[in-house]
N, C-alpha and C positions, 0 to 999 in steps of 0.2 A: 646634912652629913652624908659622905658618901663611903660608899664600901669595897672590896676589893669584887673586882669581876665573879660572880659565882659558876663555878666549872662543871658543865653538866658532860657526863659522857651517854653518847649512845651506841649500844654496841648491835652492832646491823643494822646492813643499808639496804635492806630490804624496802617496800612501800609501809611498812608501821615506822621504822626507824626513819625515813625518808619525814614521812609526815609528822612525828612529832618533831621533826627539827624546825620544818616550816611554820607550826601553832607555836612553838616555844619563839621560835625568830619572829613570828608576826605579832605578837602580844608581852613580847618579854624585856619590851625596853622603858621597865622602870627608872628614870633618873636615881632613882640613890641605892638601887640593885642589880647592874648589867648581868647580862649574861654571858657565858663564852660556851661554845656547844663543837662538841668534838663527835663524829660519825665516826667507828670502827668498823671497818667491813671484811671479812677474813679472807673472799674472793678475791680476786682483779675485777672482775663486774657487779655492779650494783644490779639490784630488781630482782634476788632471790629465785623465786621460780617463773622464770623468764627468759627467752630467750631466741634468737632472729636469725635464721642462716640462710644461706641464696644457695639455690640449687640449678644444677641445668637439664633441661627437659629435651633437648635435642636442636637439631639444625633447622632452624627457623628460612624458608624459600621464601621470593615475592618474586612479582615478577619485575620491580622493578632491580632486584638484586642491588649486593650483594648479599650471599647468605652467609647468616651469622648465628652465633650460639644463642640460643632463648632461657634467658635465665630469670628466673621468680625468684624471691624472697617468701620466706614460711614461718611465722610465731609458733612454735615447739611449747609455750607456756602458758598462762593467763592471756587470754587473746580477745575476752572482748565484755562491754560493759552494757547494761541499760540504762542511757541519761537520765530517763523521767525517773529513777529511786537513787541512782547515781549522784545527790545534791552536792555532798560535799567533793567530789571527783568535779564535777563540772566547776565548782566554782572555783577551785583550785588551775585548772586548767585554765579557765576562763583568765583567772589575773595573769599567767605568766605566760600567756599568746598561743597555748597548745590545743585548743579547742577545735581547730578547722582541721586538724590530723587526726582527729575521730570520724572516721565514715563507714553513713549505710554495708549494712550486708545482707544476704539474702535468709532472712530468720525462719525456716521450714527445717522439717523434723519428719522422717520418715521409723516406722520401726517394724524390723522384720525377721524372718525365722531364714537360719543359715539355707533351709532346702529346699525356701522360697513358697514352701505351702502359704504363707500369709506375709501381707504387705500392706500398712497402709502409710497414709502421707497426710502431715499437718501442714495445708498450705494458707493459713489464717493472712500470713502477713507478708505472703511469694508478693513481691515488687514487679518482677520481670520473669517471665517464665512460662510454663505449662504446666496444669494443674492434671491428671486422668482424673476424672470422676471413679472408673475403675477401682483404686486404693486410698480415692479420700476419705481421712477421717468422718468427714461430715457425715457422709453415704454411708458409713460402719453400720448394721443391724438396722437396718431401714430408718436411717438418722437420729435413732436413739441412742447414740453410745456418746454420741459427741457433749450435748446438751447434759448428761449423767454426768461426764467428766470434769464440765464447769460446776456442776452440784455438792459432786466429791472433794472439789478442790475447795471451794470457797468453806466449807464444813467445817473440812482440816483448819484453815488458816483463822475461821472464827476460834477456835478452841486453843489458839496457839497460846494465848495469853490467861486459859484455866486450865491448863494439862501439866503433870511432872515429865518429869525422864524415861520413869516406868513405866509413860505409855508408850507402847511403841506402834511402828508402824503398820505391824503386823493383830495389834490387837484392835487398833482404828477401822482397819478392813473387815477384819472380824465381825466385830458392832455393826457394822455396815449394810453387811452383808446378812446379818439378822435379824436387826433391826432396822430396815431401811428407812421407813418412814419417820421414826422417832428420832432415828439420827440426821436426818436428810431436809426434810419437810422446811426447814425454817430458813436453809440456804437456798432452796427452790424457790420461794416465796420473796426470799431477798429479791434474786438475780430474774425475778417472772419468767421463770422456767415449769412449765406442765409439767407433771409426771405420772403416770397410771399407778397409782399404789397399790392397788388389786391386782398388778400384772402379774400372773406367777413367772413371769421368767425376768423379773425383777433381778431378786438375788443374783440368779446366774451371769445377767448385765454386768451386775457390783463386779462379780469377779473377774470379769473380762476386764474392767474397767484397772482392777489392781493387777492382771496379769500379763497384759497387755501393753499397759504405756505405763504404768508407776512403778511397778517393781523395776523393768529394764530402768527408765529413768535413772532412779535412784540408784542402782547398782551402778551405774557410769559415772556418778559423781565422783570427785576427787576425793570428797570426805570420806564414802561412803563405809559398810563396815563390811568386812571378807567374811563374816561371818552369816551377809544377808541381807537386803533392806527389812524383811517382818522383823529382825533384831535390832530394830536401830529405835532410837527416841520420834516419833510425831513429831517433835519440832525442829531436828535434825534439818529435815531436807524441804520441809512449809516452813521455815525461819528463812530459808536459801530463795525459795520461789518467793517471800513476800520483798526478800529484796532485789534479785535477778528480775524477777518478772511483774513485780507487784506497779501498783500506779499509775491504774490505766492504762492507756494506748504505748505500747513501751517504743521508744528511741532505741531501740541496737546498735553498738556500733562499735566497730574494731578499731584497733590500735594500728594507723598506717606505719608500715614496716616492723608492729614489733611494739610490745610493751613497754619491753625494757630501753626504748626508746626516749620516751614518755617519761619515764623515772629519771632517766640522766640529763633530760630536761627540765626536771625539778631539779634534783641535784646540785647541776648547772647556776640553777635560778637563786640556791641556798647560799650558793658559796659566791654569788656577787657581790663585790666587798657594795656597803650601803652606811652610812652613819647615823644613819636613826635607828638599825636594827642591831639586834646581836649579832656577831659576827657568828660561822659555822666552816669548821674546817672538816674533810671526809679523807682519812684513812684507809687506803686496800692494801692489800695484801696484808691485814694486817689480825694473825691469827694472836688474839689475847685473852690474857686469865683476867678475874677479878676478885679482889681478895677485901674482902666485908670482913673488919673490925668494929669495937664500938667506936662511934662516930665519925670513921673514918673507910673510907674507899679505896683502895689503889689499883690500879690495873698493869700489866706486864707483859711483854713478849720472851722469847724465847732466845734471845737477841743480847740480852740485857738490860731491854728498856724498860720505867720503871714511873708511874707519875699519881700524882692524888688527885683526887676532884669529889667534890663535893654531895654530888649527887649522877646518880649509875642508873639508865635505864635501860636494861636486855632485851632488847626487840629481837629476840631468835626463837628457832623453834627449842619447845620444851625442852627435847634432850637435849638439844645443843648447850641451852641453859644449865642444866644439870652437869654437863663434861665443865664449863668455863668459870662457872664459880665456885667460890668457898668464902666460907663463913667461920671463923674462929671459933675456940672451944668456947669462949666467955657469950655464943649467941647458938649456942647446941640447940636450945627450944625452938628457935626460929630458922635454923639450918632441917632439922628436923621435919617442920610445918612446911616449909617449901620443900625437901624432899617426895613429902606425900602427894603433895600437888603436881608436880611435876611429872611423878613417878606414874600419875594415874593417866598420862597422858601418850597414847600406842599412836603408833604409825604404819604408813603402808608405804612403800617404796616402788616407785612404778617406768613407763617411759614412755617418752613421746618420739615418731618416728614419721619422718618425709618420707614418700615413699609411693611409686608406682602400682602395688599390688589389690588390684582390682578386685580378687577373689575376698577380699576383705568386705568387699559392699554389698549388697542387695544383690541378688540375679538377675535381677528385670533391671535394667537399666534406667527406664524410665519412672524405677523408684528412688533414685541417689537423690539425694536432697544436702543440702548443708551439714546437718546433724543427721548419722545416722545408726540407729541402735537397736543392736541385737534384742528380740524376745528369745530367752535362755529356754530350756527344759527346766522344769522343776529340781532335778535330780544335778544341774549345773553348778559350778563353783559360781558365786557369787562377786568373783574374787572384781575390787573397782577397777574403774579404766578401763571398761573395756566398749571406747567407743568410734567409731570413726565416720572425720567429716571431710567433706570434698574441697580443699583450698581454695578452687577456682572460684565458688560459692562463697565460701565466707568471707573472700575479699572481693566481692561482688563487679565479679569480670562481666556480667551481665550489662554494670553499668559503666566499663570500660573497654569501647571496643578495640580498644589497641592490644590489648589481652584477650577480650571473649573472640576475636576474628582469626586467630592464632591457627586455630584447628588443627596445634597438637595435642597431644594425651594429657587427661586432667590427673592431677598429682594429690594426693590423700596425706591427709597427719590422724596416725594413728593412735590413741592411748590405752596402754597395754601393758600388765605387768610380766610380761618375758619378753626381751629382745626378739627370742623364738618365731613369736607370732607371725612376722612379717620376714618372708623368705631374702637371703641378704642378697640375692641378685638383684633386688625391687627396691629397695633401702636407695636411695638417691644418695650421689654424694655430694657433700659440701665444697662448693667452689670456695679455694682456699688460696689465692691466688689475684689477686684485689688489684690487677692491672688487665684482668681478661673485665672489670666488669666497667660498663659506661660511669661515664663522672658524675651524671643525676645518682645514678642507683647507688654509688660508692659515699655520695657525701651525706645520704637521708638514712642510711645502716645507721643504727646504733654503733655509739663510738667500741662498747667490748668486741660487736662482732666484728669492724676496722680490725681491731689490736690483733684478735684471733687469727686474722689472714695475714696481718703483717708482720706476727711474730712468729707463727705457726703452735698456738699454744692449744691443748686440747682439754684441757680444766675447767669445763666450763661446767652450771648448773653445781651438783651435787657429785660429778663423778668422781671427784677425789677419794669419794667413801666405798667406792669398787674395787673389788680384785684388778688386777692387770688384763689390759686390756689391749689386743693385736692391731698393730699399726691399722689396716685394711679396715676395722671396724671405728676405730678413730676417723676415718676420714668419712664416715657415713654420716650421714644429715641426721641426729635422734640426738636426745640429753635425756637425763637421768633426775626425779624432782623426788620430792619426798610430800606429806600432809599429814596432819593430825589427822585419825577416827574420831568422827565426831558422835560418839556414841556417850551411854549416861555418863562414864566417868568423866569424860571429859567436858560436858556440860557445865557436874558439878565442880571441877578445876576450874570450868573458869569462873563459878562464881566463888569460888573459895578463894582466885587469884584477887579477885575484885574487893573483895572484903581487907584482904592483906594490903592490896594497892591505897584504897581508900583509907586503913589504921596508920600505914605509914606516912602517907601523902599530908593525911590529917596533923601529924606530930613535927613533920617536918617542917609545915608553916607553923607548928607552935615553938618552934626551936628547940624541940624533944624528941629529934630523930635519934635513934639509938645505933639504927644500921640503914645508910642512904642509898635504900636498892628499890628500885621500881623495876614492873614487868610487862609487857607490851608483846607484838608479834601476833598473829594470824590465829596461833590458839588458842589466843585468850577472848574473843570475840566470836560467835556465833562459827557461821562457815569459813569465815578467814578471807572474806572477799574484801576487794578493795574498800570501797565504802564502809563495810566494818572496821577494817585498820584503820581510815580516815577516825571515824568516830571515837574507838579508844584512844588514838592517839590525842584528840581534840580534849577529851574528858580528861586523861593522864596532864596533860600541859594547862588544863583552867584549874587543875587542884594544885599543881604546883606555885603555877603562880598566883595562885587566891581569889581567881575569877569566880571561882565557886568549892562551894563547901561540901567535903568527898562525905558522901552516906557513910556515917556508923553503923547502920542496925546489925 
């Protein structure tokens, strides 16, 4: 016996919303249960916090002439992945032929004080380059800081899976730094790392070690919390490194031209009609409500438009969640219990900016590295994004010498939460005008940033949520992204979502869903990286379709 197609919507076409359509479309073609899967996306661009512009850096000479404008492309968003913990990304990629469009970059880390008193340089895994011994880390404190830091780290990420929320990162260092040997000893021992435990200038190592490279670290992450890394949860930002950088020898590797590249080539790959698979159609522009009754779903525009389906999964962030839905009086308990969840879930609202301005980097020139990050004053706002890396680097023009032989000015993306930061004479602007650029570089853009030059539209990212903003600064190369605080509440959000996900998910394959609403999105998952959205997404789609059986406890 068969049945009527079952109607799943997803609303955001973000990489969660992306990826449960592909788990649901690649496992969801039961014979006597199809499926039909509808993407809602309230942008014109799919990939969320994402985003690809081409800038021009000046009048490019040869001598074989003629000269001509020199123009880059620059990922303003999510810009790059590590394959070796990357599983589910790679094998995703892998099936729908995107895997050669991941490449090398140059993975070095310099971090230093605005007025240049200190400077040093992580060149573990520089490819092409010059190393000074001068500011290598290794060299730090007559090569003991380095070896500490591998101690420190491995410490943390043993403890990731016996620690709460409550520990934070500031009470880890604490310990640490008290207790060095009783905390330290057994990760030394792991990794055959020596260490003088009788050193008395032990301690004071520790604190270089958190004052030095972990605290900035941390404060540049996009999670991080404005209130401080020592405030933030231990597993916070060692959940982020066991997946960013965990798994041995890491693969690094950026997104050619652009993340959101990458996504509309999934996207692409969803919506190919297929007869063995579920079909997936994707909705832009398409800002909607969703209205939870018992047993019933409906979603709506502002339009008039009006349709049921069966099952609603919200792959947006929290708040967004909270503005788009409603739940009937007859489901107040469970309208309620997602409010809480939701509601414990803060954000920080930040920018990313193209841009010439030098005075942003190191002094010493021959400290700019790929990543490069401020160590603050104590006394400093801790406020995230506050990091900047050298383009030329991370899309590793080293190993492009049709780029690295150029020898014009190399171009910075900065992330910063006030446009302020970077003075608008430096602010590069967005070539907007899609007949000044060659036909390679026009056809390998992402199709949104295409649309953007050929409709002249400035809507892009999150800026819709901005005051008004002056023609002159629209046409500058930056976007506007938003992220969850991944601090305790939001921790325990997301295991409170999980539990909800799981009771529902659970009733729904017993045919005793009450309210057919799932939750998905970047905040309900650790840091919200890719590979975590893969993962909820994969977990969300195997309980729905009965692959596996969602934990009650």
């Amino acid at each position: 016996m068969t049945y009527p197609a079952l109607k799943v919507a997803i609303v955001g076409g973000g990489v969660s919303g992306l990826s449960l359509a592909y788990y649901l479309r690649r496992h969801g073609a039961e014979p006597s249960r199809q499926l039909d899967i509808t993407i809602f996306e309230r942008k014109a661009s799919l990939g969320g916090n994402a985003e690809t512009v081409v800038v021009d850096l000046g009048i490019r000479r040869t001598e074989q002439g003629p000269d001509s404008h020199y123009l880059r492309w620059a990922d303003l968003g999510v810009n790059d992945v590590n394959l070796t913990t990357y599983k589910k990304l790679e094998a995703i990629m892998r099936e729908i032929g995107y895997l050669d469009h991941m490449k090398p970059l140059q993975d070095t880390e310099s971090y230093f004080t605005r007025d240049g008193r200190l400077a040093l340089t992580d060149d573990t895994y520089l490819q092409q380059g010059v190393s000074d011994p001068t500011f290598s880390l290794d060299a730090a404190d007559d090569g003991l800081l380095a070896p500490l830091i591998q101690v420190v780290h491995r410490t943390a990420l043993n403890l990731l899976d016996s620690i709460t929320p409550s520990y934070t990162v500031g009470a880890y260092f604490d310990d640490c730094v008290a207790r060095p040997r009783e905390m330290l000893e057994a990760a030394a021992r792991e990794l055959g790392i020596s260490i003088n435990w009788a050193d008395a200038s032990l301690p004071a190592r520790v604190e270089s070690v958190r004052t030095l490279i972990y605290y900035p670290r941390i404060a540049a992450m996009y999670f991080a919390d404005d209130r401080g890394p020592a405030e933030m949860p231990l597993e916070a930002p060692f959940q982020y490194y066991r997946v960013q950088e965990g798994g041995g020898e890491p693969r690094r590797r950026y997104f050619e031209y652009g993340a959101q590249r990458w996504l509309e080539a999934l996207a692409a790959y969803l919506v190919e009609p297929d007869d063995t698979k579920p079909p997936v159609t994707i909705r832009r522009h398409a800002d909607i409500r969703v209205r939870i009754e018992p047993g019933k779903a409906v979603l709506s525009d502002e339009y008039g438009w009006s349709e049921s389906f069966d099952l609603v999964i919200v792959a947006t962030h929290a708040d967004d969640a909270r503005r788009i839905v409603t739940l009937s009086d007859e489901l107040m308990s469970i309208r309620e219990r997602l409010d809480a969840i939701l509601g414990a879930v803060r954000y920080t609202r930040s920018y990313a900016v193209c841009h010439t301005a030098s005075g942003r980097l190191p002094p010493n020139k021959n400290v700019w590295r790929t990543y490069n990050i401020e160590i603050r004053d104590p006394g400093d706002t801790f406020f995230p994004y506050r990091i900047d890396y050298v383009a030329n680097l991370h899309q590793n023009d080293p190993a492009n010498p049709v780029y690295d032989s150029a020898g014009l000015p190399q171009y910075f993306v900065s992330l910063v939460n006030d446009l302020n930061c970077i003075p608008r004479q430096e602010m590069l602007d967005k070539v907007l005008d899609p007949t000044r650029l060659p036909k390679e570089m026009l056809d390998r853009l992402p199709e949104s940033t295409r649309v953007q030059m050929h409709e002249g539209l400035h809507e892009s990212g999150y800026k819709s949520e901005l005051p008004d903003i002056d023609e002159d600064l629209h046409r500058k190369a930056w976007t506007y992204f938003k992220h969850n605080v991944l601090d305790a509440r939001c921790i325990q959000a997301q295991r409170d979502i999980d539990r909800y996900n799981a009771e529902v998910a659970h009733a729904y394959r017993q045919g005793q869903a009450s309210w057919p609403l799932l939750f998905a999105g970047g905040w309900t998952r650790g840091a919200g990286l890719q590979e975590q959205c893969m993962e909820q997404a994969e977990r969300l789609s195997n309980w729905i379709l009965g692959r596996e059986e969602p934990p009650l406890k």
